[in-house]
C-alpha positions as CSV (number, residue, x, y, z in Angstrom):
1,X,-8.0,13.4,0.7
2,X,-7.8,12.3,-2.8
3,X,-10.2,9.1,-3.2
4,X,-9.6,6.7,-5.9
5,X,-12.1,7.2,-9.0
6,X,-10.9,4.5,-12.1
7,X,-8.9,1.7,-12.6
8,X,-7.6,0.2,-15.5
9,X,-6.1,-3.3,-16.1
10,X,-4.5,-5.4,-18.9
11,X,-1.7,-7.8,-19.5
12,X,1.6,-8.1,-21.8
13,X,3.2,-11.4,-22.5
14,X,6.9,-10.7,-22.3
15,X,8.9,-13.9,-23.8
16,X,12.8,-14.1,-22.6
17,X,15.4,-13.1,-25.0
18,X,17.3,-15.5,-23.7
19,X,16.7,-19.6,-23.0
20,X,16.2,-19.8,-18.8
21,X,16.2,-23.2,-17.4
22,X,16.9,-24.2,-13.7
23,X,16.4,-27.8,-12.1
24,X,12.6,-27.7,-12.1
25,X,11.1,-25.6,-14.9
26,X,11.6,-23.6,-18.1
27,X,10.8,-19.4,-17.8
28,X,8.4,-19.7,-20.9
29,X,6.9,-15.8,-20.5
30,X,6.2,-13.1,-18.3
31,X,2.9,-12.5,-18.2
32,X,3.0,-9.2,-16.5
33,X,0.2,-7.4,-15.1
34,X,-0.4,-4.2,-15.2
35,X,-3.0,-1.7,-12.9
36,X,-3.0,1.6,-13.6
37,X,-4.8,4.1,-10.8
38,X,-6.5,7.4,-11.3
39,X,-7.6,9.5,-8.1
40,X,-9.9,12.2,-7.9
41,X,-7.5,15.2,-8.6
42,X,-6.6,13.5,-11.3
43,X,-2.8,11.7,-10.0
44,X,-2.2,8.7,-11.6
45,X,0.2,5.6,-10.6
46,X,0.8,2.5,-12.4
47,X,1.7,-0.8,-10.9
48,X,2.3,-4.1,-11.7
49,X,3.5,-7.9,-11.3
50,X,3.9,-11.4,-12.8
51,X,4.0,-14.5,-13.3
52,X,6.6,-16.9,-15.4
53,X,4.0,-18.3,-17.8
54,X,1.0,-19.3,-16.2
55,X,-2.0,-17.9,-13.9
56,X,-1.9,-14.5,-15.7
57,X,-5.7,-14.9,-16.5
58,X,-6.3,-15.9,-12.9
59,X,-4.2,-12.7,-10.8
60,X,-6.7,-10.4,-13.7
61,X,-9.7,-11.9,-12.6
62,X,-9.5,-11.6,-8.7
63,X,-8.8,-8.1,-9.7
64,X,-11.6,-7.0,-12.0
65,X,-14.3,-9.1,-10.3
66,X,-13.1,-8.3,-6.4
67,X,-10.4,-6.0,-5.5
68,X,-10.6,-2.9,-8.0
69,X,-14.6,-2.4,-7.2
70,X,-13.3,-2.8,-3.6
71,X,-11.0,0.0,-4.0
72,X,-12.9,2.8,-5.9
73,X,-13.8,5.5,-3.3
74,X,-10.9,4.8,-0.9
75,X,-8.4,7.7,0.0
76,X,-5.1,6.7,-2.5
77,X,-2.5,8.3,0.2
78,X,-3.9,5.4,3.0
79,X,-1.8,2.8,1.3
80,X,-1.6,0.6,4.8
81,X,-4.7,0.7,5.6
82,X,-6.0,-0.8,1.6
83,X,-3.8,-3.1,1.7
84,X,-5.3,-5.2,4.4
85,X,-8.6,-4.1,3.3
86,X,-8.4,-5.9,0.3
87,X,-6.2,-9.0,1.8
88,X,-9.4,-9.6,4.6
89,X,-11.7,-8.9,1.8
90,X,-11.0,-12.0,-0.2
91,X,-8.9,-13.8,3.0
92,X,-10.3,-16.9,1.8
93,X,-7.7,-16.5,-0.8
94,X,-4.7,-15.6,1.4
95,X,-2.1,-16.7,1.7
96,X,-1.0,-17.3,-1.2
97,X,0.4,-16.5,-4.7
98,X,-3.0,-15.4,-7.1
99,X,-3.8,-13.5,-4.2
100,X,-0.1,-11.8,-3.6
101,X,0.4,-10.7,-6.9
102,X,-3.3,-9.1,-7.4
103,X,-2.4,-6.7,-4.3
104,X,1.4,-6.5,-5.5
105,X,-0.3,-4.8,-8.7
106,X,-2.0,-2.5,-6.9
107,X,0.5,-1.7,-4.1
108,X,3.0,-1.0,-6.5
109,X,0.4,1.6,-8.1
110,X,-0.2,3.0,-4.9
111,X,3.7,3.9,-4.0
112,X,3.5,5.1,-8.0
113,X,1.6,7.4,-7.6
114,X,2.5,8.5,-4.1
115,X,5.3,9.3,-5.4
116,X,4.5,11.3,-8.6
117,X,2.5,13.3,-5.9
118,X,4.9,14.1,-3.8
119,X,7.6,14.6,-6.5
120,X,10.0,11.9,-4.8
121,X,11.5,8.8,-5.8
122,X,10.8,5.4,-4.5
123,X,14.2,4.9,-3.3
124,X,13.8,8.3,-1.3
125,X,9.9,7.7,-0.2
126,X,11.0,4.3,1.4
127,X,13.9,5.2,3.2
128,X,17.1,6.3,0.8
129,X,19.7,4.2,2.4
130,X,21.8,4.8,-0.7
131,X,21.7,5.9,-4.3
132,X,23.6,2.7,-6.3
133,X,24.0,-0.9,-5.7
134,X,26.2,-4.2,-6.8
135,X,24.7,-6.4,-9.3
136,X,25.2,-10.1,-9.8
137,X,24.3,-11.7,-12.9
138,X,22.0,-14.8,-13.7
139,X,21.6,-14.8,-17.5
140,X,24.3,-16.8,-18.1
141,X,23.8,-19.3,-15.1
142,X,20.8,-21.4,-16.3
143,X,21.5,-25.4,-15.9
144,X,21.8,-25.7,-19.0
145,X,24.5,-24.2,-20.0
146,X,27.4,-25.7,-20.3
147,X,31.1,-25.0,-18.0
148,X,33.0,-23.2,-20.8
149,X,30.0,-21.2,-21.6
150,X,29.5,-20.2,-18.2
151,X,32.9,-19.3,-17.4
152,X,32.7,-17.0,-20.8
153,X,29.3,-15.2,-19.6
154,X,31.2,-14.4,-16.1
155,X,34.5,-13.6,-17.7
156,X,32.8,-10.7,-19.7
157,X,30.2,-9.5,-17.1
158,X,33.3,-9.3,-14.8
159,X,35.2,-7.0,-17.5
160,X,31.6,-4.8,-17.8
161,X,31.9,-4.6,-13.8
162,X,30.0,-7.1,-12.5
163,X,30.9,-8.5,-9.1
164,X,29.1,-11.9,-9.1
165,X,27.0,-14.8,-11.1
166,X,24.7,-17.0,-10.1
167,X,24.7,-20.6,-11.4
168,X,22.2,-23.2,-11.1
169,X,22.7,-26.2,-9.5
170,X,20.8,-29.8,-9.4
171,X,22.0,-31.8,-12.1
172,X,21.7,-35.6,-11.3
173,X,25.1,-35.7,-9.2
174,X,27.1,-33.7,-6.9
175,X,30.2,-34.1,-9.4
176,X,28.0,-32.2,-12.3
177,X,27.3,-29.7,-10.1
178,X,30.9,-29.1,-9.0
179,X,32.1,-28.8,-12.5
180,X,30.2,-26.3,-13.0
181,X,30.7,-24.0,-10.0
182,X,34.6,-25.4,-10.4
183,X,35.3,-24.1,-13.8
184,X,33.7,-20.6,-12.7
185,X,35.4,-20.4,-9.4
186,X,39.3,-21.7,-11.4
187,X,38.5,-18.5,-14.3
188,X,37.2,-16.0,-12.3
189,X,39.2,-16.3,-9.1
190,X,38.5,-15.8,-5.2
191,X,37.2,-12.1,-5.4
192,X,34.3,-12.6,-7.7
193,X,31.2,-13.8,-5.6
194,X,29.5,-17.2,-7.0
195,X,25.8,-17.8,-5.9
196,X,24.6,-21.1,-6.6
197,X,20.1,-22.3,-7.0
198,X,18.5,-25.4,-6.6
199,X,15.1,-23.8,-7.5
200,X,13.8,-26.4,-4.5
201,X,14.9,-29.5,-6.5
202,X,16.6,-31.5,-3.6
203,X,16.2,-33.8,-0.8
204,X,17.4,-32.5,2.4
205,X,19.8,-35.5,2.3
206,X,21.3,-34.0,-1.2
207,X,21.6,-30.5,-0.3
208,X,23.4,-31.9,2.1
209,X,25.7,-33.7,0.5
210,X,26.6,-30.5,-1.4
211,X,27.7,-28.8,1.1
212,X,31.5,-29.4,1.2
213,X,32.0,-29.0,-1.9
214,X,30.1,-25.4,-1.7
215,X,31.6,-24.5,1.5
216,X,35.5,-25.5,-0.5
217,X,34.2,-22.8,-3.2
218,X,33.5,-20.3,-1.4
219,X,29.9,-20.3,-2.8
220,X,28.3,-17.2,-1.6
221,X,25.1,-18.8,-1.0
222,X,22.9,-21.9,-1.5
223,X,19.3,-21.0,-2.3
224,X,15.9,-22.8,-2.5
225,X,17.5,-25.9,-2.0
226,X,14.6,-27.6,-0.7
227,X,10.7,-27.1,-1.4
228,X,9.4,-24.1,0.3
229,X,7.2,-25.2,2.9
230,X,10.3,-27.9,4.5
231,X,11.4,-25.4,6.9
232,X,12.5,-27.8,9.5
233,X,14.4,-29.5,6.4
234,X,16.1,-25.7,5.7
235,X,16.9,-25.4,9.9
236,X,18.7,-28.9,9.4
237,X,20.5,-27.6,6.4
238,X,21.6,-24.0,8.1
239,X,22.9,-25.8,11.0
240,X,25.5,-27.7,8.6
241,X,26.3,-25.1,6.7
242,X,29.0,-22.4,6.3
243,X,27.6,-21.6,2.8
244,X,24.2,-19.0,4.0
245,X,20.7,-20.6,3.1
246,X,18.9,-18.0,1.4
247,X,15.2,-18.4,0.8
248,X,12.3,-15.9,-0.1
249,X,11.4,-15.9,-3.9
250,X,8.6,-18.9,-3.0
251,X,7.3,-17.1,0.3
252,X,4.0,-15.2,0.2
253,X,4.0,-13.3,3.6
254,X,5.5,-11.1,5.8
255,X,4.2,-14.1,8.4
256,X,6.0,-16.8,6.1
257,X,9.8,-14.8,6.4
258,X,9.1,-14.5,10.2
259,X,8.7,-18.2,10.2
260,X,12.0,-18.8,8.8
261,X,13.8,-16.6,10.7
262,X,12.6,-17.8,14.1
263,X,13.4,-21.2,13.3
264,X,16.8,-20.6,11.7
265,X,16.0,-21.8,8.6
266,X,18.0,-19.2,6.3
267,X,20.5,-16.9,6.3
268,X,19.2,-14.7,3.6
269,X,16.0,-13.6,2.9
270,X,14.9,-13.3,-0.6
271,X,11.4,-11.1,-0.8
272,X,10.0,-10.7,-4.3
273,X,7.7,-7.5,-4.7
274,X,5.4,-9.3,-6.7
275,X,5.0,-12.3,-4.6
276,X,5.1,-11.0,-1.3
277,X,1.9,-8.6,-2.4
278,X,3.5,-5.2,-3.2
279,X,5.9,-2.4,-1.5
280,X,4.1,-2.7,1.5
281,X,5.0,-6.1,3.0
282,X,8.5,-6.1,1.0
283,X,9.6,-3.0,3.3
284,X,8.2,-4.7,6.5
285,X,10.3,-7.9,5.6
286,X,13.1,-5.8,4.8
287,X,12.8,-4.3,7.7
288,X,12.6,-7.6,9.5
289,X,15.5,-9.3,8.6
290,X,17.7,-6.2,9.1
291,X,16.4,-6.5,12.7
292,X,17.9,-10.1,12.6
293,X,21.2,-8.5,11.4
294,X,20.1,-10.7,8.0
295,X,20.8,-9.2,3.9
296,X,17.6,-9.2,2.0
297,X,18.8,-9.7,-1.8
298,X,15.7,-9.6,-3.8
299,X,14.4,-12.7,-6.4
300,X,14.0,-10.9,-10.0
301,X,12.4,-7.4,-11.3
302,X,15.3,-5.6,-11.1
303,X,13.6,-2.8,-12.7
304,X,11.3,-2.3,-9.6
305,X,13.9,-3.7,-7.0
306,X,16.7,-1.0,-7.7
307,X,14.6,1.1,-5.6
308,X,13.9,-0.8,-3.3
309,X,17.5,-2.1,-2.2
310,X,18.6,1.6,-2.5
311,X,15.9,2.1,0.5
312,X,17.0,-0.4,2.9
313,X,20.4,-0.7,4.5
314,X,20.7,-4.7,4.3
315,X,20.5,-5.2,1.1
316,X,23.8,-5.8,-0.8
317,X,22.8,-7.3,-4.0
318,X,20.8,-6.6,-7.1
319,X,20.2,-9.4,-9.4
320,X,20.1,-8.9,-12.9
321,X,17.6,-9.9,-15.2
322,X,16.3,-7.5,-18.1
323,X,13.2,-8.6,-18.9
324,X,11.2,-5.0,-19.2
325,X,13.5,-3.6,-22.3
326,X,10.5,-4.1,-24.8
327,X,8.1,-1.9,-22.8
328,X,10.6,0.1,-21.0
329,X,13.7,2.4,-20.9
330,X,16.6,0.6,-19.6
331,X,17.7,0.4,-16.1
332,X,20.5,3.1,-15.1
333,X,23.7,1.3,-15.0
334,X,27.4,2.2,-14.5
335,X,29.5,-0.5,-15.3
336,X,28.3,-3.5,-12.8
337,X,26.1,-0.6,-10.3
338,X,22.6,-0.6,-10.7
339,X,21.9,3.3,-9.8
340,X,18.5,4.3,-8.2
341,X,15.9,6.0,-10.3
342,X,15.7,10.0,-9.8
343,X,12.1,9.7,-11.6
344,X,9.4,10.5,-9.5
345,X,7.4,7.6,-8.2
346,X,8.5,3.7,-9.6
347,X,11.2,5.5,-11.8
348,X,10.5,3.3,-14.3
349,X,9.9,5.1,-18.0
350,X,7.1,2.7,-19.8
351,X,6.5,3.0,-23.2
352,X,3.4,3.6,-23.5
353,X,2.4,2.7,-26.9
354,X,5.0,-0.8,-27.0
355,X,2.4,-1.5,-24.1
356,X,-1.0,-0.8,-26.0
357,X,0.3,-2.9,-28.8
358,X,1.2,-5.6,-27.0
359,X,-1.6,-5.5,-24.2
360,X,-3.0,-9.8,-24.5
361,X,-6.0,-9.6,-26.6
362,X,-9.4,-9.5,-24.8
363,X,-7.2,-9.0,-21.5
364,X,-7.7,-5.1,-20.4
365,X,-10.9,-3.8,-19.0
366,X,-11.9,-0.4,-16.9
367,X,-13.4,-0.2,-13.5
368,X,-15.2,3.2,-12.5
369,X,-16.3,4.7,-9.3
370,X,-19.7,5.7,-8.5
């Protein structure tokens, strides 16, 4: 039993390369935090998470004042049994996303350094289902982007192997919307997947109205189309639709998915590591909707998520969007396959010193065992 001795904390603002609009907001920055754990023998793992531009500050403090003290002195390898130590230690704060992406931080170190210990790789550690997977891209999706530059952006990820886009959707009428998606679907053909997002911009009664035209494109899926907490508004929509539902990237709980599923309210479930609160729940909801006969195709952090769609059976897509290239080697890559990490733990390869220098002023601080 190797108990946890020192934690250490900080923050890096990463700013896209790229412009990234969708129907409700702008992606100014991730503001990713990182939690770096340090046991007795001296193993180390290093976790993290985010958020697109606010609450950074926030997710830091509910660590350094709450959850890291918690956590010195308890066994590293009981990863279960922390995590809801420290979700019924502050439960007045659950469910819910500050809350989510403090644990995530932490969970993620956890499985880290698990599996620097153990000399195996995430993908391998939580299951090894298989060792590549497709990747679809959003970069060159974002509503604002115009038809002709869309088509372009899938045009050349299709020639570098890419098997699908994603393209935004919720501009003011259904007729914007399906010149978009139209001028993608004419260039690219029948065999290259098109994913469409509302980002939870639309009435039930618009989402409806899209429908035809989706279902005539052969839109692989319709996602957030509606706020997150309208489930009964998502059941309506399912029950219309040939096009899957797919929901998850706003969901904070493994209880949240199940809700969702029992009421028929998606089709595909979208678990984020970060928001869900770590490894931990994202394997249970995995594990869920592959019960269901469901695909879970993950929201963001590629980087992390390689692994974890490697793990599981049911999960069929990667999406890709480099965001971690300033702090970290790229992600393994043949043509349009994402290929799982061989590196021990995460199998992510930070750059250590591009992290110190751009750690957020007055952000880091230590936390030490007795």
């Amino acid at each position: 039993m190797a108990r946890i001795t020192h934690a250490h904390a900080f923050m890096v603002d990463l700013v896209p390369k790229v412009e990234r609009t969708d129907a409700i907001q702008s992606f100014k920055s991730q503001e990713t935090i990182f939690v770096e754990l340090t046991d007795a023998d001296g193993a180390r793992g290093i976790g993290y998470s985010y958020t697109i531009g606010d609450g950074g500050p926030s997710v830091l403090a509910l660590l350094k004042h709450t959850l890291l003290p918690r956590l010195m002195g308890q066994d590293a390898d009981g990863i279960e049994a922390i995590w809801r130590d420290l979700l019924f230690c502050s439960h007045a704060t659950a469910v819910g996303p500050i809350m989510a992406l403090a644990q995530a931080a932490i969970d993620t170190a956890l499985w880290d350094m698990r599996g620097i210990k153990t000399g195996l790789p995430l993908h391998l550690l939580a299951g090894g289902a298989k060792a590549a997977v497709p990747m679809y891209t959003t970069e060159g999706g974002w509503l604002h982007i115009a038809p002709e530059a869309l088509v372009e952006d899938a045009l050349a990820a299709c020639a570098q192997g890419f098997r699908g886009s994603k393209v935004k959707i919720g501009k003011p009428t259904v007729a914007g919307d399906a010149a978009r998606l139209g001028a993608v679907r004419e260039a690219l053909g029948d065999d290259y997947e098109i994913m469409t997002d509302a980002n939870q911009s639309m009435t039930a009664a618009e989402a409806i109205r899209r429908v035809p035209m989706l279902e005539a494109l052969n839109i692989g899926w319709f996602e957030e189309p509606l706020p997150a907490d309208d489930i009964a508004g998502h059941a309506r929509l399912q029950a219309t639709s040939r096009v899957p539902v797919a929901v998850g990237e706003s969901l904070y709980s493994p209880g949240q998915f199940a809700d969702y599923i029992a009421q028929d309210a998606c089709g595909i479930v979208q678990a984020d590591v970060a928001r869900v609160g770590g490894i931990t729940p994202w394997l249970k909801i995995a594990h869920m909707a592959e019960a269901h006969n469901m695909a879970i195709c993950p929201h963001f952090l590629m980087e992390l998520h390689v692994s974890l769609v490697c793990a599981v059976p049911n999960a069929p897509w990667l999406e890709f969007i480099p965001q971690l290239d300033d702090v970290a080697a790229p992600m393994a890559r043949d043509g349009g396959m994402a290929l799982a990490p061989t590196r021990a733990g995460l199998g992510i390869d930070w750059d250590h010193d591009k992290l110190a220098s751009l750690t957020t002023e007055g952000s880091a601080f230590e936390i030490k065992g007795a």
